[in-house]
Every structure is written in structure tokens, then in C-alpha cells.
C-alpha positions in Angstrom: 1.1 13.2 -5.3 3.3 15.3 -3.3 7.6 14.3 -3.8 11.2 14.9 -2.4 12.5 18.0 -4.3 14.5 15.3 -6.7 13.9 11.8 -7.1 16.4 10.8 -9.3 18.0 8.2 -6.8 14.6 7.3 -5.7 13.4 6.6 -9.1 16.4 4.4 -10.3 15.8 2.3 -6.8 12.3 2.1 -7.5 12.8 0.7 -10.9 14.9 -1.7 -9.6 12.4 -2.7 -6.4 9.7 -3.1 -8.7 11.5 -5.0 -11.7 11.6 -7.9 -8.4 7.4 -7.6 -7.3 5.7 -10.0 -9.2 2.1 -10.1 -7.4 0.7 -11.7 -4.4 -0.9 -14.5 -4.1 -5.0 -14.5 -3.0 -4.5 -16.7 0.1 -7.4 -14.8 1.8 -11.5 -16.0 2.0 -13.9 -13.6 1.6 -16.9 -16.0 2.1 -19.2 -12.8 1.7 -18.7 -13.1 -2.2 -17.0 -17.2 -1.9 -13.7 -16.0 -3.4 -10.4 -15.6 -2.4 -8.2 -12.6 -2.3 -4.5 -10.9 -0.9 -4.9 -9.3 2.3 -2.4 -7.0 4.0 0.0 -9.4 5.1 0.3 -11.2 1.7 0.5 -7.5 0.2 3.2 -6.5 2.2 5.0 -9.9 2.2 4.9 -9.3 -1.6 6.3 -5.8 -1.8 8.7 -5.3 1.6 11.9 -7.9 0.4 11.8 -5.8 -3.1 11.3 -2.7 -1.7 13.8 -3.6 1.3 16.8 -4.6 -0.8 17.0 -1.1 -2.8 17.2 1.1 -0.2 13.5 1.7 0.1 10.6 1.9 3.2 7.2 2.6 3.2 5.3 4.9 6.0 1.1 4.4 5.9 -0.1 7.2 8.6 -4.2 7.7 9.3 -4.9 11.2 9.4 -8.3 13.6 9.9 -10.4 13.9 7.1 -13.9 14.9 6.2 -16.5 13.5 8.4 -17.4 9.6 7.6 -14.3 8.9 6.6 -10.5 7.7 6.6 -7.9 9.7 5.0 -4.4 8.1 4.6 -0.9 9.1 3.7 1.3 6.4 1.5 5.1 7.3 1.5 7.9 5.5 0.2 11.2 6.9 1.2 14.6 5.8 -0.7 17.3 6.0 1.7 18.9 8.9 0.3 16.5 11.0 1.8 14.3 11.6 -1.6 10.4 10.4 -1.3 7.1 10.4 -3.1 3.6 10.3 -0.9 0.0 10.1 -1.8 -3.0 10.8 0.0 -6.6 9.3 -0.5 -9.6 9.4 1.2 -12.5 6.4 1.9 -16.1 6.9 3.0 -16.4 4.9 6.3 -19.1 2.5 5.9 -20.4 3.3 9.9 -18.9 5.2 12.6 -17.2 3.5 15.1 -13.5 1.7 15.8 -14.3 -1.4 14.0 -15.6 -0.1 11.0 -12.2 2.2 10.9 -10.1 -0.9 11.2 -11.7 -2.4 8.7 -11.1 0.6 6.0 -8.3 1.0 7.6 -7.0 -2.7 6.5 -8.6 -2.4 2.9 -7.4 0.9 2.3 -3.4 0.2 3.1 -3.9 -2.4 1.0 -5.0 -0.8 -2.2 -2.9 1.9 -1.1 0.5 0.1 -1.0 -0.7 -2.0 -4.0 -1.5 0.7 -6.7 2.0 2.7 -5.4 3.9 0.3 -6.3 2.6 -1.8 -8.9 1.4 -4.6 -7.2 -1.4 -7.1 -8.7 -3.3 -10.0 -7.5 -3.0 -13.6 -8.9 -4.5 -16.7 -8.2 -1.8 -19.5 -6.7 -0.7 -22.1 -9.1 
């Protein structure tokens, strides 16, 4: 995890921002494995308003990684300027644009899920 050189006002925002997630709801079919799950919209739909309201964005950029597969960059900026980012890497499953999309799509999700918190629950 790379960060602002402080994150004091960050931190208190964050605490705030994730005091209001709760979790997102698995809307989503996979009918590979007949279960339901939260895809990226519901993920983000979860998080944004919370994150939103405390001063706080999020940035997801794609960069070049090892061969075969997707490296991406989670930030979360506070709007005084202070940020945290994490970078992961993913194998890609084959080697062409839809196969990126696709890890693309998963991997934002996990991404912005573990940063901030964020667990799945079935809808009541």
C-alpha cells in the first residue's frame, strides 16, 4: 500500500464513510455455479453515497503488468489532498479483450470491496 505523506484527515473521513457501508446486496446470477452474487454496480452503489458524503473519491486505473495478466491501481482520495492506493495483480484466464474485461470487472470489484470494507449479503 503506497499513502499521502499524512492521512490524518483522510483517516478520520474514512472512519466516518465506512461507519455508513453496510454491504451490498447479491442481486447478480451466476448460473455457472446457480447462485447469486454483487456485481460492480451493486458494489459501487454500496460504497459511492458513504464514500461521497465525507469528502472521499475512488480512482481504479488498469496498468502493464507481467504477461497474462491485469494489474490495477485502487485509490481513494479525501479531498484534502491526502490518499491511500493499492496495487494487485490477476492472472488473465486467456489473452484477448474479453477475457480482460471480464478480470477487469471482477478484479474492481474485489478491489473496491476489500479497501473499504465492503461485504456481501443475501437480500432480505
Amino acid at each position: 500500500m503506497k499513502q499521502s505523506a499524512t492521512i490524518a484527515k483522510f483517516a478520520a473521513a474514512f472512519l466516518k464513510a465506512q461507519q455508513a457501508i453496510t454491504h451490498a446486496e447479491k442481486k447478480a446470477d451466476n448460473p455457472f455455479f446457480k447462485s447469486k452474487y454483487a456485481d460492480l454496480p451493486t458494489v459501487i452503489e454500496a460504497i459511492k453515497p458513504a464514500l461521497n458524503d465525507n469528502g472521499i473519491t475512488f480512482i481504479q486505473l488498469p496498468s502493464e503488468g507481467p504477461a497474462g495478466t491485469l494489474t490495477l491501481s485502487t485509490m481513494l482520495l479525501h479531498e484534502s489532498g491526502e490518499w491511500i492506493e493499492s496495487t494487485g495483480s490477476c492472472p488473465l484466464g486467456k489473452q484477448d479483450p474479453q477475457a480482460f474485461g471480464s478480470a477487469m470487472t471482477y478484479f474492481r470489484r474485489y478491489a473496491l470491496a476489500g479497501v473499504t470494507g465492503l461485504f456481501q449479503a443475501d437480500d432480505d
